[in-house]
C-alpha positions in Angstrom: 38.8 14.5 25.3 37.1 17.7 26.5 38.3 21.1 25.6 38.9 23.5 27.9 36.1 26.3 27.9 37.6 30.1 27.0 35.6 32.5 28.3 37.0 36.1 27.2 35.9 39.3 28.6 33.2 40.3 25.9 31.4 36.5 26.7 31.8 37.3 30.6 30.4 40.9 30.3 27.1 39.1 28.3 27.0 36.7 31.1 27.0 39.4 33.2 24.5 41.4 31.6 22.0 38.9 31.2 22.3 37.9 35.7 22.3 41.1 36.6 18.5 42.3 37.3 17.4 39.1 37.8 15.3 39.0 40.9 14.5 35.1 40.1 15.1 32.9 37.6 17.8 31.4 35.7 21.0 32.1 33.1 21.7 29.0 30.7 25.1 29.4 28.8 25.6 26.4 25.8 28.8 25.3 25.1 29.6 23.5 21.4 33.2 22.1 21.1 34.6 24.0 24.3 33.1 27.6 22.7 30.2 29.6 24.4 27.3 29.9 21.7 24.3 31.1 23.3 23.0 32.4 26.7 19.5 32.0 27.3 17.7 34.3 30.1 14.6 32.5 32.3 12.4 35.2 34.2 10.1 34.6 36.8 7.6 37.2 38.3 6.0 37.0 42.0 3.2 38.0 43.0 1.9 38.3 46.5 -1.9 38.0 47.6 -1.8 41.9 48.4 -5.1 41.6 50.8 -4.7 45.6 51.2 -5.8 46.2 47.9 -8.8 43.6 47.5 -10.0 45.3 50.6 -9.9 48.5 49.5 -11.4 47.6 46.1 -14.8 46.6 47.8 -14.8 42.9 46.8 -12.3 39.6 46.7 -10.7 39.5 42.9 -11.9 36.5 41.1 -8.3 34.2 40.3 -9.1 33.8 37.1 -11.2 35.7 34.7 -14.6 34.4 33.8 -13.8 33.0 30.5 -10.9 31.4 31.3 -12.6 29.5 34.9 -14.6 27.9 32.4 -12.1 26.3 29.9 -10.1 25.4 33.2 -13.7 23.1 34.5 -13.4 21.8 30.7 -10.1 20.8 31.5 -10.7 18.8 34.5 
């Protein structure tokens, strides 16, 4: 039979802690035996195509550096 989970206030003010902030992403919380025993914090970053600032920098940026367009074509 399954336990029933205790969250107290020091576990709810981690859980907090680790959401707030987060503009995307995720917040895991394990549970062992009915007990909280680890929180785990997923981050994701955005980034727009900011056409403003390739235009002002004379020239279309490259999506990949060099060096690393060529280990992608080994890839494929």
């Amino acid at each position: 039979m399954t336990k029933p989970l205790q969250v107290d206030e020091v576990w709810a003010e981690r859980i907090v802690d680790q959401v707030n902030g987060l503009e995307y992403g995720s917040v895991l919380v394990t549970v062992h035996a009915g007990r909280i025993v680890q929180i785990e914090r997923t981050e994701r970053k955005r980034f727009e195509n900011n056409s403003a600032a390739s235009a002002s920098a004379g020239s279309s940026p490259e999506p990949f550096p060099a060096h690393n367009q060529t280990k992608l074509k080994n890839l494929s």
